[in-house]
RODOKE-775163 format. One line per field, with one value per residue (C-alpha): residue in three letters; x, y, z. Coordinates in nm, 4 decimals. Layout:
residues N
residuo c(ALA|...)
east c(X|...)
north c(Y|...)
up c(Z|...)
This chain:
residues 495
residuo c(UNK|UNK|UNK|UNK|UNK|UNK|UNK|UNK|UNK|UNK|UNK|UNK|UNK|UNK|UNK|UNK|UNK|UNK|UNK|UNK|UNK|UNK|UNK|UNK|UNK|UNK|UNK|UNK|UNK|UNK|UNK|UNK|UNK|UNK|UNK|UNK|UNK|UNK|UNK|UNK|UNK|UNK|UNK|UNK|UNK|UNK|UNK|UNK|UNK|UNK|UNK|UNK|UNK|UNK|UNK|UNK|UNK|UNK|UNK|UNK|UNK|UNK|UNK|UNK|UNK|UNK|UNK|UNK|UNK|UNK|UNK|UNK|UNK|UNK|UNK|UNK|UNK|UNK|UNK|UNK|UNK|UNK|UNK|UNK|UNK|UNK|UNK|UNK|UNK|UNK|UNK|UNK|UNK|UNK|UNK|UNK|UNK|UNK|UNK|UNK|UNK|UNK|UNK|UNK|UNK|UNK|UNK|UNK|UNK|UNK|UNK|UNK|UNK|UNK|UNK|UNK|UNK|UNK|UNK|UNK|UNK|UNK|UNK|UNK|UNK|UNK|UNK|UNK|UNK|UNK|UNK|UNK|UNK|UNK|UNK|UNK|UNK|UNK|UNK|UNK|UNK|UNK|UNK|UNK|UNK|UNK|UNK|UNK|UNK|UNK|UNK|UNK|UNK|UNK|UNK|UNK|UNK|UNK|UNK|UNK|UNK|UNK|UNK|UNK|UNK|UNK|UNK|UNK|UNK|UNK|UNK|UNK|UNK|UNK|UNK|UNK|UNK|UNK|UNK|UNK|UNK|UNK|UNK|UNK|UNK|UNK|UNK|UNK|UNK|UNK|UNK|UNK|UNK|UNK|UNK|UNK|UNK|UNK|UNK|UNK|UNK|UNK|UNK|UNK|UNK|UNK|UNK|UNK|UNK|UNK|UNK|UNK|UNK|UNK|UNK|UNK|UNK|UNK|UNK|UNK|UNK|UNK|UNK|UNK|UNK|UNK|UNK|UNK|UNK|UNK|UNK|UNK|UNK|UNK|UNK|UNK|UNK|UNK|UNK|UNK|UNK|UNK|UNK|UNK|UNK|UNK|UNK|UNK|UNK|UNK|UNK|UNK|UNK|UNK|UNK|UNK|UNK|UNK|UNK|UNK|UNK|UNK|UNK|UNK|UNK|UNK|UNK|UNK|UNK|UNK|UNK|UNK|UNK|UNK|UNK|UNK|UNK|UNK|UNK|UNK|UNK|UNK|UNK|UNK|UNK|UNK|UNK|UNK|UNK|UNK|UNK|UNK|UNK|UNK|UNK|UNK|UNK|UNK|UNK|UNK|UNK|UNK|UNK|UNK|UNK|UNK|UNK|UNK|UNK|UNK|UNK|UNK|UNK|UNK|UNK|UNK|UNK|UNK|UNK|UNK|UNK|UNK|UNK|UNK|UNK|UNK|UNK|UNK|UNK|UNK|UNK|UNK|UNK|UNK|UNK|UNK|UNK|UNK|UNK|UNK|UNK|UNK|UNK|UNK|UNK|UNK|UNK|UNK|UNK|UNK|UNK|UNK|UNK|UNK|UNK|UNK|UNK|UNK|UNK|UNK|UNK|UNK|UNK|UNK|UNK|UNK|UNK|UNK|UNK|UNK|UNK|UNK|UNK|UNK|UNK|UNK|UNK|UNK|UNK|UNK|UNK|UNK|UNK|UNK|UNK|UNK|UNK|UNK|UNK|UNK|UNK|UNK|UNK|UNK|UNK|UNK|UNK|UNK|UNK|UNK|UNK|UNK|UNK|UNK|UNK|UNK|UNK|UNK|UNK|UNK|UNK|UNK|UNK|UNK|UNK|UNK|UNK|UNK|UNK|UNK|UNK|UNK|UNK|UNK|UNK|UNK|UNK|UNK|UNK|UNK|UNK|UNK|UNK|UNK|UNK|UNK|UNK|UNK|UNK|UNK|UNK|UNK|UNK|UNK|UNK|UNK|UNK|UNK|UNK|UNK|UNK|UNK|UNK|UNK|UNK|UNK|UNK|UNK|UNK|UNK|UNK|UNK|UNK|UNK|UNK|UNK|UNK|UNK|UNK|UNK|UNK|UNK|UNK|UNK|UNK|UNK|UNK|UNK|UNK|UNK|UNK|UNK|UNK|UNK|UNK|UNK|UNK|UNK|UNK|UNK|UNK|UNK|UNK|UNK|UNK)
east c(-1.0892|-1.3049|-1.2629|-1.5802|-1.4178|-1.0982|-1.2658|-1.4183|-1.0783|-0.9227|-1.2302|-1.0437|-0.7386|-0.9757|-1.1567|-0.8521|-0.7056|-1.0391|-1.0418|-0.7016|-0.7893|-1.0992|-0.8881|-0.6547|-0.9326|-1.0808|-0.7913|-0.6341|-1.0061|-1.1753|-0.9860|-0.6829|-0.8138|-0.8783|-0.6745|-0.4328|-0.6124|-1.0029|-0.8328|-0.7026|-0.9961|-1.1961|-0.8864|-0.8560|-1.2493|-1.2143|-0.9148|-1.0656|-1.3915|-1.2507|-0.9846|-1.3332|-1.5113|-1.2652|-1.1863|-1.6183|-1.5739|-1.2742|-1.4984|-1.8530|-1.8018|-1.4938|-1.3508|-1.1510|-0.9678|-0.6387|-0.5956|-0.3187|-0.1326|-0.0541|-0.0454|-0.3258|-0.4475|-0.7938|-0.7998|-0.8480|-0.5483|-0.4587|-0.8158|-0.6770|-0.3301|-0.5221|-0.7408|-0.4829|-0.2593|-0.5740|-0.6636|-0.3416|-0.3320|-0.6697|-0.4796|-0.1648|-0.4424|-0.6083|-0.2636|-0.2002|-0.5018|-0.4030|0.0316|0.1313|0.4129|0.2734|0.0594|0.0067|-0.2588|-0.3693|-0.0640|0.0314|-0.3212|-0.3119|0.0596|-0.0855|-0.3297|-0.1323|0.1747|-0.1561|-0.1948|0.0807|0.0961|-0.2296|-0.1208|0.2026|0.0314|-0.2134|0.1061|0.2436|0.4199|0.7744|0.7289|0.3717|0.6093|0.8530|0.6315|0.4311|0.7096|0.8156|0.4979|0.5291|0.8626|0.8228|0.5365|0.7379|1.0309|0.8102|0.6158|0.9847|1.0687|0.7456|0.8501|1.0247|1.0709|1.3189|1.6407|1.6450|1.3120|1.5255|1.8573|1.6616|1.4611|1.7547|1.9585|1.5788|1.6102|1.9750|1.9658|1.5988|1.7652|2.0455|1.8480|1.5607|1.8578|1.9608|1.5799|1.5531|1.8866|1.7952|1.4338|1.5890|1.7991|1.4717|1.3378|1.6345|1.6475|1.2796|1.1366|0.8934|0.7703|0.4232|0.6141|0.4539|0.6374|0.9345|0.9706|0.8269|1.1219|1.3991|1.2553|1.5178|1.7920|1.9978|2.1543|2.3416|2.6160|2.3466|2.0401|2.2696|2.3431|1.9567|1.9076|2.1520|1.9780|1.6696|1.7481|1.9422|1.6523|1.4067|1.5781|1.6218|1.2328|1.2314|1.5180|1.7322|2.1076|2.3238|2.0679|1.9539|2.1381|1.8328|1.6120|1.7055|1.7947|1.4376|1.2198|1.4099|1.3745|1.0102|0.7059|0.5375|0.2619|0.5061|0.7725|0.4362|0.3318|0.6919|0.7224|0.3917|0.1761|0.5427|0.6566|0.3316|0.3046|0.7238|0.6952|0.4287|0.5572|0.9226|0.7711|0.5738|0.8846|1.0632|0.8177|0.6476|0.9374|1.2161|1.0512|1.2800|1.5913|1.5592|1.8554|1.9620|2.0128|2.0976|2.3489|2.7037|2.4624|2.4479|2.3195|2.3180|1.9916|1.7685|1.7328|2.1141|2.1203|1.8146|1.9505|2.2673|2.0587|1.8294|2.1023|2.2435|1.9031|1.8554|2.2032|2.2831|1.9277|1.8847|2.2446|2.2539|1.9037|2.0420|2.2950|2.0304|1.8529|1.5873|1.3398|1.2295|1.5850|1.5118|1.2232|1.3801|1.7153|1.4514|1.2759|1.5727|1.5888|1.1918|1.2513|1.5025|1.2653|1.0380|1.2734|1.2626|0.8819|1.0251|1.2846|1.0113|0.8949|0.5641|0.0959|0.1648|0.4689|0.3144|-0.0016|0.2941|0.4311|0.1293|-0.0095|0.3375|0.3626|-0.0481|0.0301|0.3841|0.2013|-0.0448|0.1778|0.4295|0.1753|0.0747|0.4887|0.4755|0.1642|0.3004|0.6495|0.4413|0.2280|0.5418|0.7119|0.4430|0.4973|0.8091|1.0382|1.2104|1.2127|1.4862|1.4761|1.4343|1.1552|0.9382|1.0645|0.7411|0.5125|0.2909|0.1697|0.1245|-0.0412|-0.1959|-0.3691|-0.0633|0.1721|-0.0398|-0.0648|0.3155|0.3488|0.1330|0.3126|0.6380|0.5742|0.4289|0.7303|0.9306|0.7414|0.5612|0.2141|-0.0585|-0.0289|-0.0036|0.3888|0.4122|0.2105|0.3928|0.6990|0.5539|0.3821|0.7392|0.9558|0.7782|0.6624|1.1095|1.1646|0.8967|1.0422|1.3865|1.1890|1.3398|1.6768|1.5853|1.7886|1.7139|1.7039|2.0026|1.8490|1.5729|1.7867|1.9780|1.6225|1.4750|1.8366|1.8194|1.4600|1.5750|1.8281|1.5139|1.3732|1.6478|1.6031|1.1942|1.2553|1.4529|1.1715|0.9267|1.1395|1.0921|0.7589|0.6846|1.0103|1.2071|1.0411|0.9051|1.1880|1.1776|0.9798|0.7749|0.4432|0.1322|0.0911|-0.2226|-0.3087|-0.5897|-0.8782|-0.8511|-0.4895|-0.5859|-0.8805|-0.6712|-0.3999|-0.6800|-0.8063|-0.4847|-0.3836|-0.7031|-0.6337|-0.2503|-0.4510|-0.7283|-0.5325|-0.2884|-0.5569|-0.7778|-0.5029|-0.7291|-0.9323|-0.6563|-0.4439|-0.7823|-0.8464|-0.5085|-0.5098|-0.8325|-0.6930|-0.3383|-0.5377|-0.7767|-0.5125|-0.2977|0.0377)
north c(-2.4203|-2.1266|-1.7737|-1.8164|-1.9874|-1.8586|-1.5279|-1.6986|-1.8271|-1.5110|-1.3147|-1.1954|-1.0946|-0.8758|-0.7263|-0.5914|-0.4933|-0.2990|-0.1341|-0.0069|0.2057|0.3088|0.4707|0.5945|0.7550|0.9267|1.0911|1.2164|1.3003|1.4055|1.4669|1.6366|1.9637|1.8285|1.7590|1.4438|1.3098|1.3160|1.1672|0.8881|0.8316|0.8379|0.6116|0.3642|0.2891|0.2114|-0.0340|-0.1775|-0.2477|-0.3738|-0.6310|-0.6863|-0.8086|-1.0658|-1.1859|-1.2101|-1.3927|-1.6061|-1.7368|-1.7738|-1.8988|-2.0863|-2.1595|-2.4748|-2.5343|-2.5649|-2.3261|-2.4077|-2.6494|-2.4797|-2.0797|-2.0516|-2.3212|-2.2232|-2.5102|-2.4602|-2.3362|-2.0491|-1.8963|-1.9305|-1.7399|-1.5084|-1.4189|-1.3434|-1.0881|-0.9360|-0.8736|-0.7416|-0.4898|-0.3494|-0.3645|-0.1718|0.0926|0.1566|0.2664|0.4534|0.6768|1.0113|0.9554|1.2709|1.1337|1.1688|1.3941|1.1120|0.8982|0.7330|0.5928|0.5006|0.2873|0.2001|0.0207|-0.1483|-0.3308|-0.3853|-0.5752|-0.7607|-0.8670|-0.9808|-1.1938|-1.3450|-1.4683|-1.5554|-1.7888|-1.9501|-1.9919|-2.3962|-2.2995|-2.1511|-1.8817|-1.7712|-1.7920|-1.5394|-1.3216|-1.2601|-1.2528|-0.9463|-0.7827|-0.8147|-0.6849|-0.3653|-0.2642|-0.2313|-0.1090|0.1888|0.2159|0.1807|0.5089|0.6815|0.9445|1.1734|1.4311|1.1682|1.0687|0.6982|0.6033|0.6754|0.5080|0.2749|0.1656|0.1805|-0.0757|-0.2939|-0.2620|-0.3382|-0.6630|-0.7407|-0.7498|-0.9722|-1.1803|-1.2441|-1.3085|-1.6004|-1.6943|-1.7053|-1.8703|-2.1846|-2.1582|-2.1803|-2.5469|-2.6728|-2.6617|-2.7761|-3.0760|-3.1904|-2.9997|-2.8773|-2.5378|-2.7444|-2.7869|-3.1730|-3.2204|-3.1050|-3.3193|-3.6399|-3.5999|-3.5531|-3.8887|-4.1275|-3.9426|-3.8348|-3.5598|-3.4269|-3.1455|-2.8932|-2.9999|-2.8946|-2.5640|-2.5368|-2.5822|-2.3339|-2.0526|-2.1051|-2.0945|-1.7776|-1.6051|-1.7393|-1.6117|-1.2974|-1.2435|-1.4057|-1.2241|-1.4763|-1.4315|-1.4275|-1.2626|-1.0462|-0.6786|-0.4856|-0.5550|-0.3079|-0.0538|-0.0999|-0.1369|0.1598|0.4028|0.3082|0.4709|0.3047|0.1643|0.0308|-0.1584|-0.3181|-0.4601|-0.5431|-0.7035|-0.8972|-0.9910|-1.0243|-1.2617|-1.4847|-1.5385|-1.5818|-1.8370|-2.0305|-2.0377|-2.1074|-2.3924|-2.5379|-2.4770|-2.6898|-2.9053|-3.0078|-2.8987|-3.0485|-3.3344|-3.6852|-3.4257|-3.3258|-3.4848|-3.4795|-3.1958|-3.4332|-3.3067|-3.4913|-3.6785|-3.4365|-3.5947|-3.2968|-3.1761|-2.8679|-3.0073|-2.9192|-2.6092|-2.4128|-2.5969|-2.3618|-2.0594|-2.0850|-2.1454|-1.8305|-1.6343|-1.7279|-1.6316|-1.3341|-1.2084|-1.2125|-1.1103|-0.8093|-0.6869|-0.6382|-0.3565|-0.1291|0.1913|0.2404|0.0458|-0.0048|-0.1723|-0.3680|-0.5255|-0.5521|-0.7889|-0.9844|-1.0377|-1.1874|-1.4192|-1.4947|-1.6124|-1.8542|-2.0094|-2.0135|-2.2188|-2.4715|-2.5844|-2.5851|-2.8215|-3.0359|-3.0748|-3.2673|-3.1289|-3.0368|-2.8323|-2.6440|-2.6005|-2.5133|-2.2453|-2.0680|-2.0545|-1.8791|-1.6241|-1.4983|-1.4342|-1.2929|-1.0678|-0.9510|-0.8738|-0.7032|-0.4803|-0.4070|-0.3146|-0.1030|0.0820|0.1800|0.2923|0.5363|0.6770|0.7252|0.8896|1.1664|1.2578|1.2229|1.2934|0.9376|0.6171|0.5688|0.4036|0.6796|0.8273|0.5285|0.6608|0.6414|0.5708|0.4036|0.7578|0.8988|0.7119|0.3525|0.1848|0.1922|0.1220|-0.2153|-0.3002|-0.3101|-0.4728|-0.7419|-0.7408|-0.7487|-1.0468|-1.2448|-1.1583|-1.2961|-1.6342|-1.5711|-1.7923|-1.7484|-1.5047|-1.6452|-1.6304|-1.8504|-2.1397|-2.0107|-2.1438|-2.4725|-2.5746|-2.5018|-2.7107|-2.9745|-3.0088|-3.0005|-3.2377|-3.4849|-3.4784|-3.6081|-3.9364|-4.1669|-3.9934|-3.6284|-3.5386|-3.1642|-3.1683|-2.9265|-2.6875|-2.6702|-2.6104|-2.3470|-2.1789|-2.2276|-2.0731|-1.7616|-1.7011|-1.6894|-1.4156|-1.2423|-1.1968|-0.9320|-0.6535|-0.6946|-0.6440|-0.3470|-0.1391|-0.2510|-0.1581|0.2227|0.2091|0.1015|0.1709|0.4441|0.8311|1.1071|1.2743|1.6213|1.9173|1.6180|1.7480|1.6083|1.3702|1.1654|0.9224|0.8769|0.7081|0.5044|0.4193|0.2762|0.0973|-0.0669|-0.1437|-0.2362|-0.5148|-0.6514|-0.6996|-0.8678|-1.1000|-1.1940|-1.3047|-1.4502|-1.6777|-1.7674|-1.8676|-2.0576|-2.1725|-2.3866|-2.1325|-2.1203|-2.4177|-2.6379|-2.4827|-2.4797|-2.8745|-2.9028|-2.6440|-2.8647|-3.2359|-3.0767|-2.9268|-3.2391|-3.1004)
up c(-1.5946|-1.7131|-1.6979|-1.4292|-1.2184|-1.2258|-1.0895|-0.8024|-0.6750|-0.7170|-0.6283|-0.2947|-0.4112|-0.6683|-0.4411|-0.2361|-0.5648|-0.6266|-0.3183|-0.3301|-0.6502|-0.4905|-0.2314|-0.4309|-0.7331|-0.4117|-0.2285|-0.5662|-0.6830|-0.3793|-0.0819|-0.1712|0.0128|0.3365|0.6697|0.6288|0.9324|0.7586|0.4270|0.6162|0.7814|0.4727|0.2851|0.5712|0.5777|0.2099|0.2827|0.5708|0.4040|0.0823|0.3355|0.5334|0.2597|0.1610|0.4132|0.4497|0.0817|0.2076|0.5218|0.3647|0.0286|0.0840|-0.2400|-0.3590|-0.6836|-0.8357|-1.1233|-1.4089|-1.2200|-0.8696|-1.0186|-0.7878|-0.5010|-0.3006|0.0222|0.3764|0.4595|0.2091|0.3134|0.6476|0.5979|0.3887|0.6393|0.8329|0.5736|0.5706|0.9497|1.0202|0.6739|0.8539|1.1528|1.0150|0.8398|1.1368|1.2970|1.0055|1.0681|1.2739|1.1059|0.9394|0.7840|0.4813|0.2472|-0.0178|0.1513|-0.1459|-0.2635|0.0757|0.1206|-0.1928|-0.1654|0.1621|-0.0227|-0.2944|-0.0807|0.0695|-0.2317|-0.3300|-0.0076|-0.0974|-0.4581|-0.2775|-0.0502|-0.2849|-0.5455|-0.5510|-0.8479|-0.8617|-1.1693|-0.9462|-0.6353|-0.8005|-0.9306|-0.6205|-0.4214|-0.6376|-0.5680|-0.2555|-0.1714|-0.4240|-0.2487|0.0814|-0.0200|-0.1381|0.1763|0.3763|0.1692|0.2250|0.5040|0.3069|0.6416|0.7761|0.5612|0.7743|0.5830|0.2445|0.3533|0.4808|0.1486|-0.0401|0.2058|0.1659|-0.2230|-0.2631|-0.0181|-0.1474|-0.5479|-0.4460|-0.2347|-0.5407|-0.8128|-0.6068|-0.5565|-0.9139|-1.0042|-0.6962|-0.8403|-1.2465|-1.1081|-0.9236|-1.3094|-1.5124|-1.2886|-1.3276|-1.6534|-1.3750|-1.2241|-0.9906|-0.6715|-0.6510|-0.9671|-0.8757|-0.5588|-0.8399|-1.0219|-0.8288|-0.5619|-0.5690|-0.7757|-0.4318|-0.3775|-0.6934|-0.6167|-0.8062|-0.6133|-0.2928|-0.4651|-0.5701|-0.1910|-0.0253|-0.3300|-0.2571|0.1573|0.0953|-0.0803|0.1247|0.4608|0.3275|0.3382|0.6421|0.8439|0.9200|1.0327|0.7753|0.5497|0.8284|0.7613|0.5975|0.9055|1.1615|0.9171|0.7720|1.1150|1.2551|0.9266|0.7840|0.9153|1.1952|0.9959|0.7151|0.9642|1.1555|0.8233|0.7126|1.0556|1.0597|0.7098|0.5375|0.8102|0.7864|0.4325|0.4072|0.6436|0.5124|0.1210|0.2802|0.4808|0.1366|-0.0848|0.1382|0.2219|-0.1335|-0.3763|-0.1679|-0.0186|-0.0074|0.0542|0.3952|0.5030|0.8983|1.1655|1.4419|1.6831|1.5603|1.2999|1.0043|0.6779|0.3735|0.2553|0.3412|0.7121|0.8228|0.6403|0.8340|1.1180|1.1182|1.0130|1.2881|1.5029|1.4092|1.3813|1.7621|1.8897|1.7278|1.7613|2.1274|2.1860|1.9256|2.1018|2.4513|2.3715|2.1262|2.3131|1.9949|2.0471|1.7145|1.6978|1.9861|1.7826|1.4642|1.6216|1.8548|1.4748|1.4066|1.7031|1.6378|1.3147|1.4454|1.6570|1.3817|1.1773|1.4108|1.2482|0.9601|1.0618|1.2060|0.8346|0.9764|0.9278|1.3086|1.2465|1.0229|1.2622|1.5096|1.2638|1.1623|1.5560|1.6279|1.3253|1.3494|1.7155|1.6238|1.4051|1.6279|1.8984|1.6915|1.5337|1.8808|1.9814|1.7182|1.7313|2.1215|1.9953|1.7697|1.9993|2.2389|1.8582|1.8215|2.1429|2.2905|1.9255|1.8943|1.9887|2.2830|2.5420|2.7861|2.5839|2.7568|3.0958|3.3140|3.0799|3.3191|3.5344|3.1667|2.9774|3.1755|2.9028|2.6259|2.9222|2.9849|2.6115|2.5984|2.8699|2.7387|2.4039|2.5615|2.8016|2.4752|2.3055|2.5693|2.5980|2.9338|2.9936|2.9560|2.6966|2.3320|2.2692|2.5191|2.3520|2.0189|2.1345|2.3397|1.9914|1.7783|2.0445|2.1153|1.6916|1.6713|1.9489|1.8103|1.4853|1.6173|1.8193|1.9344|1.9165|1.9965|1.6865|1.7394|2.0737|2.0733|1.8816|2.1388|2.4170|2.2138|2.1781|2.5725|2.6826|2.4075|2.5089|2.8874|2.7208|2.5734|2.9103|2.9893|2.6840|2.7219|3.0952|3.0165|2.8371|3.0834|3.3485|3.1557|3.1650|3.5122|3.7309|3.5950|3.6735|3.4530|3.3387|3.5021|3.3166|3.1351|2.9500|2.9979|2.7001|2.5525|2.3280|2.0381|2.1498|1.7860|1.8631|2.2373|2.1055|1.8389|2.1053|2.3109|2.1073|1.9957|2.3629|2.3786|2.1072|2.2639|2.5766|2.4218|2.2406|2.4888|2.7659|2.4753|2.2172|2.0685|1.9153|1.6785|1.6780|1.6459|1.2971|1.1931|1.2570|1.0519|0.7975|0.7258|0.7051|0.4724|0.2486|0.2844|0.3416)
C-alpha cells in the first residue's frame, strides 16, 4: 500500500488531529486576552468544524482498505462508529462552551480531539499492538481531561484513582494481549483465531482470556473492574465525564466485541444456566451478571447525581455485555444501536446536571428540587433522558434493550441457554425504574426550596439539550433509522 493511500484511510483521523492544533495554536496565540466564554466559542467552532468535516469525509468518500495487516481497517462499519465518536465529541464541545472550569481552553479542546482520536484508530485497529497503542491514547487523554478542574480537589483525586486503575488494568491488557501472540506467532486478530482453531482450550489460552476480559472491562466499567467510575463521573468536569461516559463507551464496546469475536473465535465456550462450558462466553456471563446487580442496587442509595449515573453505567454495561454474549452480525447491530443511543442520552444527563451545577453549587439530589417551575425545557430533557435510561417505549433505550435481549435469547435457541441472564436483566431494569423515578420525582413533585433564586439556562445549552432529546425520541419511534444501517454496516464488513 502507498503512502497515497494510506493518507486517504487515515485522512479523518488527520483532519481531527489537525484541527486540534488549530485550536490549540489559536487560543495560546490569539485568544489568551479574551473572556473564557468567547475563547471557547472561538475553540469549539474549530473542533466542531474539524469533527464536521470528517465525519463529511467519512460519509461522502467512504473509504475501504486494509492497511499492514489490520493496523488500520476502513469498511462500513468503522465509518459508522466513527461517525459516531465524532458526533458526540461535537456534542461534548458544544457543552463545554459557557464552563469556566478552566482557563486553558486550548489544551482542554485540544485533548477532546485528541481522545477522539484515539477512539477512531482504536476502532479501525484489527491488530493487537494498534489495539494497545490506541487504547493508550485514548485513556491518557481522559485521565488529563478528568484532572482538568483544578478549583475542585475531586477532579484531582479523581484522575489519580482513573490513572492508577487505568495502569493496572492496561498491564494485564498487555500481558493477555503478549499470550494471544506467543500462542499463534500472530498480532492480525484473523490470525490469531487461525491458529489457535482446533487446539482447545490450553490452561494459558484460559489465562489469555480472563487478561484480556479484565482489561477490557476496565474500559468498559464492568463490576469487578468498576471502582474508578464513580470516583471519575463525580470529580471530572461536566464535559469530560459526558465524553468518558459516552465516545469511550462506544468505541470500548465495539473493539471488546471484535477482540472477542475475531481473536477468540472457536473459544466461546457455554453460559448456559447449569451448562457452563469454559471459554470467553462464561466469563462475561458472570461479569455482566455482576455489572447488572451491583449497578442498579449501588445506584438507589447515592444523592449525587452524577453518582447516580456513574453506578447505573455500571448496570448499562451489564446489559451491554449481554450482545456480546450473543457473539452473532445481529448482536453486534444490537450492541452498537444500544451504546450510540446510550451515548446520546448520557451526554444529555449530563449536560442537565451541569446546568443545575452552575446554578445551584452541586449536584444533590435536592438541588433538582422543582426544577420543573424553574426551568421547563431542561426539566423535560431529563425527563426524557431519564425514562430512556430506564427502558421506557417509545423512547430509544427502550429498543436498546429489546434489540440486546432478544440478540441473547436467540443465541441460546433451542435451549434458551442465556435465558437467565435475560431475566436477571428485565428484573434489574424494573430496579432501575426506582432511582430514575427518584430524580424525576425532584424535578416535577418535590417544591422550590424556600428563598430559591430565579435561575436560567443558556440558550446554547437548551438547544443542545434540545436536540439530543430529539434524537432519544427520534430513534426510539423510528429505530430503523439506525438499526437498518447498522445491519447493512455488519454484512458489509463481514463480522
Amino acid at each position: 500500500m502507498s503512502y497515497a493511500e494510506l493518507l486517504k484511510l487515515a485522512a479523518p483521523e488527520t483532519i481531527v488531529v489537525i484541527a486540534a492544533l488549530v485550536a490549540l495554536v489559536a487560543d495560546l496565540a490569539f485568544l489568551r486576552e479574551l473572556e473564557t466564554r468567547f475563547r471557547f466559542i472561538i475553540g469549539g467552532m474549530i473542533a466542531g468544524a474539524g469533527c464536521a468535516a470528517a465525519s463529511v469525509w467519512l460519509l461522502v468518500l467512504q473509504p475501504h482498505g486494509n492497511a499492514m495487516n489490520g493496523m488500520l481497517v476502513a469498511d462500513p462499519l468503522t465509518a459508522f462508529v466513527k461517525i459516531a465518536v465524532l458526533v458526540l465529541a461535537i456534542f461534548t464541545v458544544l457543552l463545554s462552551v459557557g464552563s469556566n472550569f478552566t482557563t486553558h481552553v486550548g489544551e482542554y479542546l485540544a485533548l477532546v480531539l485528541f481522545a477522539a482520536v484515539g477512539m477512531m484508530f482504536l476502532v479501525s485497529a484489527e491488530d493487537i499492538l494498534m489495539i494497545f497503542i490506541s487504547l493508550e491514547l485514548t485513556s491518557l487523554s481522559l485521565y488529563i481531561l478528568t484532572a482538568f478542574n483544578k478549583r475542585n480537589v475531586k477532579s484531582a483525586e479523581a484522575a489519580l484513582k482513573y490513572f492508577l486503575f487505568g495502569g493496572m488494568a492496561a498491564a494485564f491488557t498487555l500481558f493477555g494481549l503478549s499470550l494471544l501472540y506467543g500462542f499463534s506467532g500472530a498480532t492480525n486478530l484473523g490470525q490469531i483465531a487461525g491458529a489457535l482453531k482446533g487446539k482447545g482450550l490450553d490452561p494459558l489460552l484460559i489465562v489469555a482470556i480472563v487478561m484480556t476480559v479484565i482489561g477490557f472491562g476496565f474500559k468498559v466499567a464492568a463490576v469487578p473492574f468498576h471502582l474508578w467510575a464513580p470516583d471519575a463521573y463525580e470529580g471530572a468536569p461536566t464535559p469530560s465525564a459526558a465524553f468518558i461516559a459516552s465516545g469511550s463507551k462506544v468505541a470500548s464496546f465495539f473493539i471488546f466485541a471484535k477482540v472477542m469475536l475475531l481473536g477468540f473465535a472457536g473459544a466461546e465456550g457455554s453460559g448456559a444456566w447449569r451448562n457452563f462450558m469454559s471459554g470467553w462466553v462464561p466469563v462475561i456471563a458472570i461479569v455482566a451478571a455482576l455489572s447488572m446487580v451491583l449497578g442498579n442496587l449501588a445506584a438507589i442509595v447515592q444523592s449525587s447525581v452524577r453518582r447516580l449515573i456513574a453506578y447505573s453505567a455500571i448496570a448499562h454495561a451489564g446489559y451491554m455485555l449481554l450482545a456480546v454474549l450473543s457473539h452473532d452480525k445481529e448482536a453486534v447491530a444490537s450492541l452498537l444501536y444500544y451504546a450510540v443511543t446510550y451515548g446520546l442520552t448520557t451526554i444529555g444527563a449530563f449536560g442537565v446536571v451541569s446546568v443545575v451545577e452552575d446554578r445551584a453549587g452541586d449536584d444533590k439530589l435536592s438541588s433538582f428540587a422543582g426544577l420543573s417551575r424553574r426551568l421547563p425545557v431542561i426539566s423535560f430533557c431529563m425527563m426524557i433522558f431519564m425514562l430512556s435510561l430506564a427502558g421506557i417505549p417509545p423512547l430509544a433505550g427502550f429498543f436498546g434493550k429489546f434489540y440486546v435481549f432478544a440478540a441473547a435469547i436467540k443465541t441460546g435457541a433451542p435451549n434458551l441457554g442465556l435465558l437467565w441472564l435475560v431475566i436477571l436483566a428485565l428484573a434489574m431494569s424494573a430496579v432501575s425504574l426506582y432511582y430514575y423515578l427518584q430524580v424525576l420525582k425532584q424535578i416535577y413533585v418535590a417544591d422550590v426550596p424556600a428563598g430559591a433564586t430565579e435561575i436560567s439556562a443558556p440558550v446554547l445549552s437548551q438547544f443542545v439539550l434540545s436536540l439530543l432529546a430529539a434524537g432519544v425520541v427520534l430513534f426510539g419511534c423510528v429505530p430503523n433509522l439506525l438499526v437498518g444501517v447498522l445491519q447493512r454496516c455488519v454484512a458489509a464488513a463481514g463480522l
